[in-house]
N, C-alpha and C positions, 0 to 999 in steps of 0.2 A: 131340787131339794127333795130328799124322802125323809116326811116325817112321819116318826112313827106312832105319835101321839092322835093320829086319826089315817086313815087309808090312802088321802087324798096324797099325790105326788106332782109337784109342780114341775112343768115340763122349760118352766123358764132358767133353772140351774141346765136342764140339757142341754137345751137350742142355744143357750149365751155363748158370744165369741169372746168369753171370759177366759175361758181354760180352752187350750187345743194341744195337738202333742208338741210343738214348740215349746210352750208352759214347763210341760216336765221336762226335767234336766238327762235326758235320754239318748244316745246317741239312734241314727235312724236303723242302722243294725241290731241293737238291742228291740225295738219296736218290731222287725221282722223276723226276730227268733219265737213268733209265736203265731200259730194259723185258727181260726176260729172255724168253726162247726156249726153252722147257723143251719140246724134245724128247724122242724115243724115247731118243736117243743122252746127251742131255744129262743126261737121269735116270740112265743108265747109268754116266755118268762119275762123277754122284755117291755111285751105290754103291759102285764098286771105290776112290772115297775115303774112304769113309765118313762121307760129309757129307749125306747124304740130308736130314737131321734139322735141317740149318745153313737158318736162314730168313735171308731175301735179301732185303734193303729195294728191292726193286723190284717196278715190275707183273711179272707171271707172264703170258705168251700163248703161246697152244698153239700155232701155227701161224704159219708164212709169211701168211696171207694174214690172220690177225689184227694180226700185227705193222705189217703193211703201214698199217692203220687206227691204229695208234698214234702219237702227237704225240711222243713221248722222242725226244732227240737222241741216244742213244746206244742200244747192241744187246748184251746181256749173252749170249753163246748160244758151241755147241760146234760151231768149223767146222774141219775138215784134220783132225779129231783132237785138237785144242786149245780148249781153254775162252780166250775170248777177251773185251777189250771195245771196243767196234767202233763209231767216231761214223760217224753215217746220211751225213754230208756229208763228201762228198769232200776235199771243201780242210781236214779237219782231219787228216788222214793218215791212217798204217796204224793197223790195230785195236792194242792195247795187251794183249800175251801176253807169259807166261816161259814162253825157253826159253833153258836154260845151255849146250845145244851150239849153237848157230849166234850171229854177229853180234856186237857189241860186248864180251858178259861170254865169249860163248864161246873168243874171240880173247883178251880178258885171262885167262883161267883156265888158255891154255895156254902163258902165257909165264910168266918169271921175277914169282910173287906179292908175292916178297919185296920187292920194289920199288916195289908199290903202298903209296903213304902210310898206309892206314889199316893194310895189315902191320904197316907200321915203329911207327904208332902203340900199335899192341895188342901188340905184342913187345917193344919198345923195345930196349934191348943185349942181351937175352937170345934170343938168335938160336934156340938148341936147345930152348927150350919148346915146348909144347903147350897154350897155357893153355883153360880154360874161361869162355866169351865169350858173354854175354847179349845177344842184340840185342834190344832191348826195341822198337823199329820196324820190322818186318820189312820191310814194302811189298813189290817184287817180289821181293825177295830176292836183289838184284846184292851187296851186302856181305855178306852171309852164306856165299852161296857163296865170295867170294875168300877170307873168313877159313878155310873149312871146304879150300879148297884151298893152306893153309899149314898146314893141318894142326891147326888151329883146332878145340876143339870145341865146338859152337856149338847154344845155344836160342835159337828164334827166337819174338821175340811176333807175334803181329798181329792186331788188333782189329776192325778193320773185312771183314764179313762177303766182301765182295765180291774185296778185295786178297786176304784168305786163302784163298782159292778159285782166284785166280790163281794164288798162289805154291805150293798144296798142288796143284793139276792139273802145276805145270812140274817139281816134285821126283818125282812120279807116274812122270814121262814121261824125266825124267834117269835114275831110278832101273831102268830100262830099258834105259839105254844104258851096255853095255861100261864105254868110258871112262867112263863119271859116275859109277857105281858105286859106289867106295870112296870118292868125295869126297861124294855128297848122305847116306854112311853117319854122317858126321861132321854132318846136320844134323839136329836136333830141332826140330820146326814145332809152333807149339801157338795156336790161339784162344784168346786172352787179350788182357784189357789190364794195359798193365805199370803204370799209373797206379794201379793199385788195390791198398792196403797189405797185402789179406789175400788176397792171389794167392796161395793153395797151393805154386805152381811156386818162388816165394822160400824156402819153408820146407823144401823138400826136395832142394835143390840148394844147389852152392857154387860162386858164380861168380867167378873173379879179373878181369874185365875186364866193364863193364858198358857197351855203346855204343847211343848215341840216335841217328839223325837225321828229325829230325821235319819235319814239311812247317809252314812257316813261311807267316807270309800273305807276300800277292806284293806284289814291289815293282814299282813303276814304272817298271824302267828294261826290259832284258834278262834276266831274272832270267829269265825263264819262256818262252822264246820256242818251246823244243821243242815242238811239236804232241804227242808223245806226254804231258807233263808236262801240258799244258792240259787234253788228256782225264780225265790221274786227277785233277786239280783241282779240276776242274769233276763228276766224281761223289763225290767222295773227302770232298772240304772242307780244312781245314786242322787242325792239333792244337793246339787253345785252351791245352792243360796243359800247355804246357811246361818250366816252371817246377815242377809237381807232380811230370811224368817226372823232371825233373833230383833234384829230393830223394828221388827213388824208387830212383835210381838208386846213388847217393853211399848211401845206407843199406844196398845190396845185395850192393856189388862189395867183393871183399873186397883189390884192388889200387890197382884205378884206375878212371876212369871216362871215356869220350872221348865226344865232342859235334862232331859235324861242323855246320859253321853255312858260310856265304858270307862268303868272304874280307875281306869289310872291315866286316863286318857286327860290332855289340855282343858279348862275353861274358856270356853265360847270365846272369840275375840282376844282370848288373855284377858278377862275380865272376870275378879273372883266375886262368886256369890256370898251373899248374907250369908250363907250357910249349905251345908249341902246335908245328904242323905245316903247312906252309902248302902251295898248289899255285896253279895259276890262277884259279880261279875260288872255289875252298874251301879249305876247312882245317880240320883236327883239333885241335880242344883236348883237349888230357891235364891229367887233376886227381888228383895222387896223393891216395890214402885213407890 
C-alpha cells in the first residue's frame, strides 16, 4: 500500500501472494516485451517506495551497455528522476510516466473538476459530498487524481506490477510538491487485484462509489491511435475479467457503481444502467445499488 496521506509504505501490499503476474490478464510475451534498467538510482527509487520486494515481470539488466544487447522493444528504467516506460523506437513517442503537475491531468486538476464527467458521475446532485470511491483500475492514475481533486477520497487498485510502479513513483513525486500535497493526501494506492472476492481491502473499508475502467481489447477503427496507449497495450495486455470486476464491484459499492466504456460501445454484461453520462468519445455508465 502507498499512502500518501503520511510517508509510511507498507511493504505487506508488495510481499502478498495476492497479486502475481498470473493475476494480470497478460499473455507471457507481452510481459517480455519490456527489460528493466535496474540501476544504482533505480534501486533507490524503490526504496524510498518501498517496493524493493515488488517483482517486475521483465528481464532485469544492470547496465547501459547490457541493455544495449537486449531485443525488448521497450525500456522499464529511472531517467530525470522518474520511473519511466520508454519504447526503444522512435516513431512510437514519448516514454509513458505520471506526472500530476505538468501536461494534460495537470492542466485538468487546475481547473474547474467539478465539470469533468466522471465528477458529475460519482457525485451526481449531491454537489457537497465527499464520498469514498474505489478505483478498482487504477492504471496511471489520471481518474483518481481528478476525484481526489474534488475532494473525493479515493482507494486505488492496481494489479499489474509495472503500472503500479508507475503510478506509486508519480504520487512519490506529487507528494513533494507544495501544490499536490493535500490532493495525492486524499489518495490511497494499494497492489491489489480488485477481481479477487477475498481482497482484504473489501472487508475493512466502506466504499459508496465503486469505479472500473478497464482496458478493453482494441478495436479496429481509432480506438487506440495515441502512441502512448499503444505502449501500455502492447506491455500491459488487456483485462480478460471484466465481467468478474463488474460483479466485484456492484457487491462492494455501497451507492453506485460507474463503468467508463467507449461511447457507442455495449453495456457491461447487456446490462443497462440507471443512467449514463455521455462525452465524445466515452461515457460513464451509473448503476444505482
Amino acid at each position: 500500500m502507498c499512502s500518501y496521506s503520511n510517508r509510511d509504505v507498507s511493504r505487506s501490499d508488495v510481499n502478498s501472494s495476492d497479486v502475481n503476474s498470473s493475476d494480470v490478464n497478460s499473455s507471457d510475451d507481452q510481459f517480455q516485451n519490456a527489460a528493466c534498467l535496474r540501476s544504482h538510482d533505480f534501486e533507490q527509487r524503490l526504496v524510498a517506495l518501498g517496493c524493493e520486494a515488488l517483482c517486475l515481470p521483465c528481464d532485469d539488466v544492470k547496465s547501459a551497455e547490457a541493455l544495449g544487447a537486449h531485443a525488448a522493444p521497450y525500456v522499464f528504467s529511472l531517467e530525470n528522476d522518474r520511473i519511466q516506460l520508454a519504447p526503444r523506437a522512435k516513431t512510437m513517442g514519448n516514454p509513458v510516466v505520471v506526472d500530476f503537475s505538468s501536461g494534460t491531468i495537470g492542466f485538468r486538476g487546475r481547473q474547474n473538476v467539478r465539470q469533468e464527467l466522471l465528477v458529475k458521475a460519482v457525485l451526481g446532485r449531491d454537489k457537497q459530498s465527499t464520498p469514498n470511491v474505489l478505483d478498482m483500475t487504477g492504471g496511471l492514475g489520471r481518474d483518481s487524481f481528478i476525484l481526489a481533486c474534488a475532494g473525493c477520497n479515493v482507494t486505488t487498485f492496481e494489479r499489474n506490477p509495472l503500472v503500479y510502479l508507475l503510478l506509486s513513483d508519480g504520487l512519490y513525486r506529487a507528494a513533494m510538491d507544495v501544490e499536490l500535497q493535500s490532493i495525492v493526501q486524499n489518495i490511497d494506492l494499494h497492489f491489489s487485484d480488485a477481481a479477487k472476492a477475498d481482497n482484504l481491502a473489501f472487508e475493512t473499508a466502506h466504499y459508496d462509489v465503486v469505479y472500473m475502467d478497464p482496458m478493453f481489447p482494441e478495436r479496429t477503427k481509432s480506438a487506440l491511435v495515441k502512441k502512448e496507449m499503444r505502449v501500455f497495450r502492447d506491455v500491459v495486455g488487456e483485462d480478460m475479467d471484466v465481467a468478474q470486476l463488474f460483479e466485484q464491484a456492484r457487491s462492494v459499492a455501497r451507492k453506485k457503481v460507474i463503468v467508463k466504456r467507449p461511447r457507442k460501445s455495449a453495456f457491461i454484461k447487456d446490462k443497462k444502467p440507471t443512467y449514463s453520462i455521455e462525452g465524445r468519445s466515452s461515457r460513464f455508465d451509473v448503476y444505482q445499488v
